[in-house]
C-alpha positions as CSV (number, residue, x, y, z in Angstrom):
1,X,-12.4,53.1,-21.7
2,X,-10.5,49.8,-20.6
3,X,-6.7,49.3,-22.3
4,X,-6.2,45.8,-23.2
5,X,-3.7,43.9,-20.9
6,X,-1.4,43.4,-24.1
7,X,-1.2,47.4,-24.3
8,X,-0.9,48.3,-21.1
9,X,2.6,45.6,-20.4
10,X,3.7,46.4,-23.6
11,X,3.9,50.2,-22.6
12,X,4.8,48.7,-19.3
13,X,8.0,46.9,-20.9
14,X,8.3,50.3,-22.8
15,X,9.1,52.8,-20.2
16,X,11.1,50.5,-18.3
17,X,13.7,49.8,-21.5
18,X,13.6,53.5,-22.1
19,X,14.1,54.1,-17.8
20,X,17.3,52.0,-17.8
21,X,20.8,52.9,-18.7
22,X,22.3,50.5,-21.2
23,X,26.0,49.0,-20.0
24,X,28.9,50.1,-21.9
25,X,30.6,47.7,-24.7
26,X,33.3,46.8,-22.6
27,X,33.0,46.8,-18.6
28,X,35.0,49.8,-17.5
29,X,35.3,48.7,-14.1
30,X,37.9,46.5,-12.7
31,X,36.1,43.4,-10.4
32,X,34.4,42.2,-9.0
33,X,31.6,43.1,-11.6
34,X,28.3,44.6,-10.1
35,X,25.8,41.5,-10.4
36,X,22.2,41.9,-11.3
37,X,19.6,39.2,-10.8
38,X,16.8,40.3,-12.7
39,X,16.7,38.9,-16.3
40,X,14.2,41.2,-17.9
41,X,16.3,44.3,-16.7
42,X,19.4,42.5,-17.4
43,X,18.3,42.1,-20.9
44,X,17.3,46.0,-21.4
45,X,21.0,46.9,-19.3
46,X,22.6,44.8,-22.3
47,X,20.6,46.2,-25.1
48,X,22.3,45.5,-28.7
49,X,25.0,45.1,-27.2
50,X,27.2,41.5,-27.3
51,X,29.1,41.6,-24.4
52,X,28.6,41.4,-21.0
53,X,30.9,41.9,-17.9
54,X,33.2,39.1,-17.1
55,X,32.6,37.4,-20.9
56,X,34.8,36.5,-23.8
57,X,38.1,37.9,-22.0
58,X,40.5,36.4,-24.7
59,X,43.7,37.3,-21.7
60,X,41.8,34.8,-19.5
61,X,44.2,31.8,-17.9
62,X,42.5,29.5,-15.8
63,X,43.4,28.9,-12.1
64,X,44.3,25.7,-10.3
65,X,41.1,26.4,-8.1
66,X,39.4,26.6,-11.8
67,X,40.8,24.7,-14.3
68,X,38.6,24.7,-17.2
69,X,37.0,27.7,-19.2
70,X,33.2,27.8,-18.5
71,X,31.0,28.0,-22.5
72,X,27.8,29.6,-21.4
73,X,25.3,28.4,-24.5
74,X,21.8,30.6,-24.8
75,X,18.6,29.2,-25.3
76,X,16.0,30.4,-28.2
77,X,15.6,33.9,-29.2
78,X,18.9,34.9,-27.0
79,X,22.4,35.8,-27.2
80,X,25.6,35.9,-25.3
81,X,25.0,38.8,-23.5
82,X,21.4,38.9,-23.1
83,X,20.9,35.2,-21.6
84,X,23.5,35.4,-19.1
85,X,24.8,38.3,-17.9
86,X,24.5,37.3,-14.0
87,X,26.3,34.3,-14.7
88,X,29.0,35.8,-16.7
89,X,29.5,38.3,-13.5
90,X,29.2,35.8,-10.9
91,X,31.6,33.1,-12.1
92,X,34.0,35.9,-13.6
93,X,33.9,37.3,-9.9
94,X,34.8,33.8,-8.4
95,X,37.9,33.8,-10.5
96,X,36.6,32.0,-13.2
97,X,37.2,32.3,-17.3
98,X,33.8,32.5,-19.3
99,X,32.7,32.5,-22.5
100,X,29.9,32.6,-24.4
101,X,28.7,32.7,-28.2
102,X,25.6,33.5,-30.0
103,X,25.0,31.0,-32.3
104,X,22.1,30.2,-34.8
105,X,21.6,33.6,-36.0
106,X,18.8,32.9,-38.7
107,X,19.6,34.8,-42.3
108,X,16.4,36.6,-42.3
109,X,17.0,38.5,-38.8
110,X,20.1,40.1,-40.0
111,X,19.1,43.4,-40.5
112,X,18.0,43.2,-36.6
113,X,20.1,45.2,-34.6
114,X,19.4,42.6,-31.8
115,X,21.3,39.6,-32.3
116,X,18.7,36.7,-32.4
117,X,20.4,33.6,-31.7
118,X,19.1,30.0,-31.4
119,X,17.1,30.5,-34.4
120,X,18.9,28.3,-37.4
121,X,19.2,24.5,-37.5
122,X,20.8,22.6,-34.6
123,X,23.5,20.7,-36.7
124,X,25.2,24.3,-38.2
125,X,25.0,25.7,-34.3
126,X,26.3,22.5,-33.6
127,X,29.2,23.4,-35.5
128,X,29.6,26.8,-34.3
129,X,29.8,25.7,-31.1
130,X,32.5,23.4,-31.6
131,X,34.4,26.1,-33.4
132,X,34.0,28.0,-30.2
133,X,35.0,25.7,-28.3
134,X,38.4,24.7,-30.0
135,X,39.0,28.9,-30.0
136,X,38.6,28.9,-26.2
137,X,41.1,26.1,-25.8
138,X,43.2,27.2,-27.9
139,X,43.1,30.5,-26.0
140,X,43.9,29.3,-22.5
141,X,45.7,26.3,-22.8
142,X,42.8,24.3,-21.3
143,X,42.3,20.5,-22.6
144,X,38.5,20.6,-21.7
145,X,35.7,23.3,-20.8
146,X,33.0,23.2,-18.4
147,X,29.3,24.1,-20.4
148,X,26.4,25.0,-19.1
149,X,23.1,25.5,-21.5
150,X,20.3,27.3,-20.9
151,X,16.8,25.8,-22.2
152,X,17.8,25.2,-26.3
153,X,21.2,25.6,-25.2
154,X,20.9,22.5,-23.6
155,X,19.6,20.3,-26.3
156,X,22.2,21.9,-29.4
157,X,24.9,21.1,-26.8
158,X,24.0,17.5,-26.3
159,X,23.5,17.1,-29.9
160,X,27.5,18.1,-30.0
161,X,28.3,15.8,-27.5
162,X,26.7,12.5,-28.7
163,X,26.6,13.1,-32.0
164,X,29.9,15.5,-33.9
165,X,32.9,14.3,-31.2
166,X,31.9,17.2,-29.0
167,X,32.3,14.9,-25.7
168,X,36.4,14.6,-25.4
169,X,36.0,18.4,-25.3
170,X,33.1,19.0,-22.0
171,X,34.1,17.6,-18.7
172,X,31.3,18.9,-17.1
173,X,27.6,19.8,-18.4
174,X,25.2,21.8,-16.5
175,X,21.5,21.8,-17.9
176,X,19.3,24.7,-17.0
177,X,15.8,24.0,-17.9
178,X,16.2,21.4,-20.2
179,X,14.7,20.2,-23.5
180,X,15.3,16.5,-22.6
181,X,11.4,15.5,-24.2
């Protein structure tokens, strides 16, 4: 008997997420954090969880070799662990402060113990993401952040910018696989 292809990398995905160890909460480790490059294991490492190494550290004062805070925004179905913990390691690592939200957390996914971001309408994670941002400033001082999006977390961002005052706050803007059409 021949097992569909949907069974067989769904068990597939299976054993792997049940193979892996899950991160703890809070890195215990001082850095440089260990960096992983591969996003589906990344995303079983993380699990539920909402933090990832190098992310959110609220004690975080940028450098003169880094001036701004880096806002990592996810794209659909993600969070702020699960999209980028290689970035969050690999900037943190080159003495940079990072942050990240998950935003868009649709009503009806609640009772998820994931935490499915991207998923409500642009103009409220608009919003959320400027209430972010003015927490990160606020936090380290800085006048202006450096953003980078990932897929939808490209187009909610520029929504911000052009459209509810969210451009005095981003000097730079870094697109990674963009929604432009």
């Amino acid at each position: 008997m021949r097992v569909p292809r949907f069974v067989a990398s769904a068990a597939a995905l299976l054993f792997m997420a049940l193979s892996m160890q899950t991160l703890p909460a809070e890195a215990a480790t001082p850095q440089p954090y260990p960096v992983s490059y591969n996003f589906l294991q990344n995303t079983f490492k993380i699990g539920l969880s909402l933090s990832a190494p190098g992310l959110n550290d609220w004690n975080c004062h940028p450098s003169a070799a880094h001036p701004r805070p880096v806002v990592l925004v996810h794209g659909t179905g993600g969070n702020q662990a699960s999209n980028w913990l290689t970035y969050s390691t690999l900037l943190a690592n080159h003495g940079y402060c990072v942050y990240g939200l998950t935003y868009g957390e649709a009503p009806e996914l609640a009772a998820s113990p994931y935490h499915v971001g991207g998923m409500a309408d642009m103009v409220a994670s608009a919003g959320q993401l400027q209430k972010f941002v003015v927490k990160v400033l606020g936090a380290t001082g800085a006048s202006q952040i450096d953003l980078i999006g990932h897929s939808q977390g490209t187009l909610m961002p520029n929504y911000w910018v052009r459209f509810l005052s969210g451009a005095h706050y981003v000097k730079n803007y870094v697109s990674l696989a963009s929604l432009w059409h």
